[in-house]
Backbone as CSV, one residue per row, in Angstrom:
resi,resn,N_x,N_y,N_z,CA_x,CA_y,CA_z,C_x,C_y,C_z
1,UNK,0.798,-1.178,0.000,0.000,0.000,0.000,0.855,1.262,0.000
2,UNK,2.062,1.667,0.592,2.625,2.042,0.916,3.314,2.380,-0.779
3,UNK,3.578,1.659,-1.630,3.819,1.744,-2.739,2.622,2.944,-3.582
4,UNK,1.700,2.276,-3.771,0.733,3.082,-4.287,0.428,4.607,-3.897
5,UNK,0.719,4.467,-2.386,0.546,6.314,-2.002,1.286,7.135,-2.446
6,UNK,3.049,6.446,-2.624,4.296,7.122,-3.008,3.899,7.311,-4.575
7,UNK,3.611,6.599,-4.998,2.914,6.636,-6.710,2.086,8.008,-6.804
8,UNK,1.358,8.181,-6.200,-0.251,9.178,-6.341,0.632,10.183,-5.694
9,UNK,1.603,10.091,-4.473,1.918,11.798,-4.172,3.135,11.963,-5.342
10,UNK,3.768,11.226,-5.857,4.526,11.154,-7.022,3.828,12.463,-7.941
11,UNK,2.800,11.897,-8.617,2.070,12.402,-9.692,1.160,13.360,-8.977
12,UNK,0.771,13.772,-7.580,0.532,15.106,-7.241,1.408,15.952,-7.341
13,UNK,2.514,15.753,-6.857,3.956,16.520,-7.258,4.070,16.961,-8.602
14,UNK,3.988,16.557,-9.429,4.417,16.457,-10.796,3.508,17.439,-11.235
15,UNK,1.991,17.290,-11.057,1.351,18.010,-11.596,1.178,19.682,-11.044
16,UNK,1.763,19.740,-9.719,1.588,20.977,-8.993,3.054,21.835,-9.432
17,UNK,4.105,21.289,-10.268,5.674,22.143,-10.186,4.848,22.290,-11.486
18,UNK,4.007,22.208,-12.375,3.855,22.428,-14.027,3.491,21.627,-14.702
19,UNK,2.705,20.399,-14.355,2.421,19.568,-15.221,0.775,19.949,-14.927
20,UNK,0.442,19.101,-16.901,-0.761,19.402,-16.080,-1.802,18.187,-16.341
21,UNK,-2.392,18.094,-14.971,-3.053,17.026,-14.305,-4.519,18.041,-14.490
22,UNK,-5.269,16.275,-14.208,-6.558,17.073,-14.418,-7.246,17.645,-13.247
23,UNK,-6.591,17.442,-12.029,-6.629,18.302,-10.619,-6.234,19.205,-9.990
24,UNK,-5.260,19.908,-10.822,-4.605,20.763,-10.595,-5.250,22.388,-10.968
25,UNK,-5.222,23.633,-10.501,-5.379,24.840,-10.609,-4.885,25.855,-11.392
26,UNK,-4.689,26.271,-12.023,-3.640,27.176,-12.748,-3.636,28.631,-12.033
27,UNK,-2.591,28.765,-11.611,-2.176,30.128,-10.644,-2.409,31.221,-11.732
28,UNK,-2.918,32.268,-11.232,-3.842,34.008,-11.577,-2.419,34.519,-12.892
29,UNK,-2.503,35.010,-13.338,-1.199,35.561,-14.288,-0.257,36.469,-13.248
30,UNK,-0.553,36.852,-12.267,0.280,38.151,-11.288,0.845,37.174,-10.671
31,UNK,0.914,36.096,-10.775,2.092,35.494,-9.557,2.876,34.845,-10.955
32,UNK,3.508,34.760,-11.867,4.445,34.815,-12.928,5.464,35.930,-12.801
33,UNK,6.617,36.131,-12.393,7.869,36.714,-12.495,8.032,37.271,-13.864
34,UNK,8.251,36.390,-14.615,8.131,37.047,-16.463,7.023,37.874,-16.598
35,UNK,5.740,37.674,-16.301,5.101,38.895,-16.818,5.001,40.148,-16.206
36,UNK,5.289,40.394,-14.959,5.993,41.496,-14.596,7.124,42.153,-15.356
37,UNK,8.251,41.441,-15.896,8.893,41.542,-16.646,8.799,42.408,-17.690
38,UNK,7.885,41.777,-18.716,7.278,42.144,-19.638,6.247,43.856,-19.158
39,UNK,5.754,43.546,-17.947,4.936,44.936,-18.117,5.696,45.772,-17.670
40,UNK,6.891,45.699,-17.018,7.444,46.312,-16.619,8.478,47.767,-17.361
41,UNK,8.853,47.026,-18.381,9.352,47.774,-19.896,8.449,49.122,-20.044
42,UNK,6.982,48.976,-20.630,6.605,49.953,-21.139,6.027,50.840,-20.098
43,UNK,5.841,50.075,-18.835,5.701,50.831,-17.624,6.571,51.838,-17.354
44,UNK,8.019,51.884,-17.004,9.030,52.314,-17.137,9.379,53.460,-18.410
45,UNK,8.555,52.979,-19.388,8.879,53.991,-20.575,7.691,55.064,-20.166
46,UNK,6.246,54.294,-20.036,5.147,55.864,-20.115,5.736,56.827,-18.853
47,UNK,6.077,56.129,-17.754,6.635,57.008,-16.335,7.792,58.236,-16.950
48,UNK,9.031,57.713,-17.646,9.909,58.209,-18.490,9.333,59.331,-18.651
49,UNK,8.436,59.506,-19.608,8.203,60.372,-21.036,6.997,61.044,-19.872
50,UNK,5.699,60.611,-19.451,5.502,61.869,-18.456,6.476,62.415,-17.773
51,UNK,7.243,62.299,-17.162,8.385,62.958,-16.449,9.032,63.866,-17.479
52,UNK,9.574,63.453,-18.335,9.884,64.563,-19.818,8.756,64.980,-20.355
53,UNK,7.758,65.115,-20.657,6.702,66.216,-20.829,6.541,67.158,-19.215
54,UNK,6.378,66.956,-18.281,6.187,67.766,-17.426,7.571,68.757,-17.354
55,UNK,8.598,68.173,-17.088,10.303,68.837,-17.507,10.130,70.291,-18.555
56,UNK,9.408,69.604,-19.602,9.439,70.251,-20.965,8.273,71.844,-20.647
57,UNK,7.370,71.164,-20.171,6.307,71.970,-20.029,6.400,72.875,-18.982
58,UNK,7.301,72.708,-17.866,7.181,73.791,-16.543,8.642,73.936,-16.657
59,UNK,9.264,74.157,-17.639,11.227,74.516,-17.758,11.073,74.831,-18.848
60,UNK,10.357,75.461,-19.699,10.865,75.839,-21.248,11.701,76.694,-21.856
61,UNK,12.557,76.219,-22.937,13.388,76.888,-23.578,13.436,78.284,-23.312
62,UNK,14.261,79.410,-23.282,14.451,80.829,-23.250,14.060,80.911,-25.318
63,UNK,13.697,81.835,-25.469,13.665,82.228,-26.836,14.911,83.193,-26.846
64,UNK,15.508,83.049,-28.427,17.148,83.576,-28.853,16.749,84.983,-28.914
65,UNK,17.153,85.755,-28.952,17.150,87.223,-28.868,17.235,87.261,-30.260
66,UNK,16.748,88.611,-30.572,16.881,88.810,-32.139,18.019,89.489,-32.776
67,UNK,18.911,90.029,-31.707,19.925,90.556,-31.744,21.784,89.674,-31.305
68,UNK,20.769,88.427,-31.158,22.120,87.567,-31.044,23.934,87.724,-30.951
69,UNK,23.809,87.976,-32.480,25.169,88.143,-33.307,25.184,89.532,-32.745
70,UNK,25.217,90.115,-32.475,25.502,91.536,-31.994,26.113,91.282,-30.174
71,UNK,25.157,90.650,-29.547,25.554,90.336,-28.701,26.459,89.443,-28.211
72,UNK,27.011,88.398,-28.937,28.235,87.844,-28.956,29.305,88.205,-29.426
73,UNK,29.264,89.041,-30.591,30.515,90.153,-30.863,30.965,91.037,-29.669
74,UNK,29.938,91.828,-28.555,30.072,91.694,-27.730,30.995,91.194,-26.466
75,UNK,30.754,90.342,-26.188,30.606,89.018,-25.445,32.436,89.009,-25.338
76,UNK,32.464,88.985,-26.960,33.993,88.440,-27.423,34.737,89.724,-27.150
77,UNK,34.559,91.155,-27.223,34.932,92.049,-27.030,35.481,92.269,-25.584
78,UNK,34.529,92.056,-25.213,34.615,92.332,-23.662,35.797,90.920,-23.202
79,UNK,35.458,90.299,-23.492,36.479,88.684,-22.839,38.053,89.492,-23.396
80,UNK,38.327,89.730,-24.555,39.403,90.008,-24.890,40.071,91.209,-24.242
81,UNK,39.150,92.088,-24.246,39.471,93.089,-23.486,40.107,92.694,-21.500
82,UNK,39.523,91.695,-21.547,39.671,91.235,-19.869,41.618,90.137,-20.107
83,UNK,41.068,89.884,-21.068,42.528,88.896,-21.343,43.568,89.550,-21.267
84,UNK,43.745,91.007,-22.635,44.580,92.211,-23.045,44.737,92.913,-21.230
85,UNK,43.886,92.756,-20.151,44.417,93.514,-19.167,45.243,92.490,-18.500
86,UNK,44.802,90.977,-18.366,45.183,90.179,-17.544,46.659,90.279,-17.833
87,UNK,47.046,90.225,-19.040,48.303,89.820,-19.772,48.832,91.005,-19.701
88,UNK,48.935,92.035,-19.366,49.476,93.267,-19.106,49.897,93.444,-17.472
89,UNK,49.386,93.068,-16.374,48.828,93.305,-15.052,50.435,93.368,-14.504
90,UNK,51.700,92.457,-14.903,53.094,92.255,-14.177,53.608,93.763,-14.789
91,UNK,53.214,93.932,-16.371,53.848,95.249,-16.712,53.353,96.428,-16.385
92,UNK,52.090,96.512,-15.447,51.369,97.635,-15.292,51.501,97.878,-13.339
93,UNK,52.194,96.530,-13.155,52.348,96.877,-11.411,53.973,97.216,-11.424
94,UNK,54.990,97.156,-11.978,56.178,97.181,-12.565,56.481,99.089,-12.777
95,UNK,55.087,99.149,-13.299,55.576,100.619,-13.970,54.913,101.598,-12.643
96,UNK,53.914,100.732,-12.625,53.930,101.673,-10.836,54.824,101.881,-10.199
97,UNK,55.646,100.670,-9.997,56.778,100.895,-8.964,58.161,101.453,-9.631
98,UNK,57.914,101.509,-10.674,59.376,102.581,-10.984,58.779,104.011,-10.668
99,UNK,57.445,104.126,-11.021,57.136,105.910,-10.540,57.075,106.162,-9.353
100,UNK,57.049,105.479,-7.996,56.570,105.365,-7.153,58.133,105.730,-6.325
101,UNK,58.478,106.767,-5.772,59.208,107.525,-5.010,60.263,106.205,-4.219
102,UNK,61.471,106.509,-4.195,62.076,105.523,-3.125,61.384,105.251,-2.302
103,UNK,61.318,106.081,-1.101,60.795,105.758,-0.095,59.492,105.237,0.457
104,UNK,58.616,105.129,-0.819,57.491,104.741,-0.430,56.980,103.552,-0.757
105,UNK,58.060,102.595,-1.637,58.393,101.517,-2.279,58.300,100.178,-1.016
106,UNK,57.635,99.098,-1.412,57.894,98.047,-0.101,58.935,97.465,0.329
107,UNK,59.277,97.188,1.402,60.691,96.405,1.608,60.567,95.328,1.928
């Protein structure tokens, strides 16, 4: 007898890891690992892209000025002008101190 039970929980086994028996239940689709999987992708993408439409919509672009090119000629003017002093600054503290009286010179 003892034979026969090991037989029948045999083939309860069998049919409950994936086989399929004609007693057995088939588990709901939400307890599957893979299909989470699967929904998980485009889930991940619509979250994405609302997050970049809201970004887009409450941060928008500055509009270019119409005067652009004027203002980067500018831009460049002024930088060079800051460079032309930087690069001068040893010969312009130099010439101070040759005009600058003996005695009032640092020691």
């Amino acid at each position: 007898m003892t034979t026969a039970t090991n037989a029948a929980a045999a083939t309860n086994a069998g049919a409950t890891a994936g086989g399929s028996a004609a007693g057995t239940v088939a588990q709901p689709w939400w307890k599957f690992g893979h299909v989470w999987m699967v929904i998980a992708g485009p889930a991940i993408v619509v979250v994405a892209g609302t997050a970049t439409a809201w970004l887009a919509v409450r941060q928008p672009d500055p509009v270019v000025a119409e005067d652009y090119y004027r203002q980067g000629i500018e831009i460049n003017r002024t930088l060079a002008r800051e460079r032309a002093r930087a690069g001068m600054e040893p010969a312009m503290k130099a010439r101070n101190h040759a005009a600058t009286p003996q005695q009032d010179q640092p020691r």
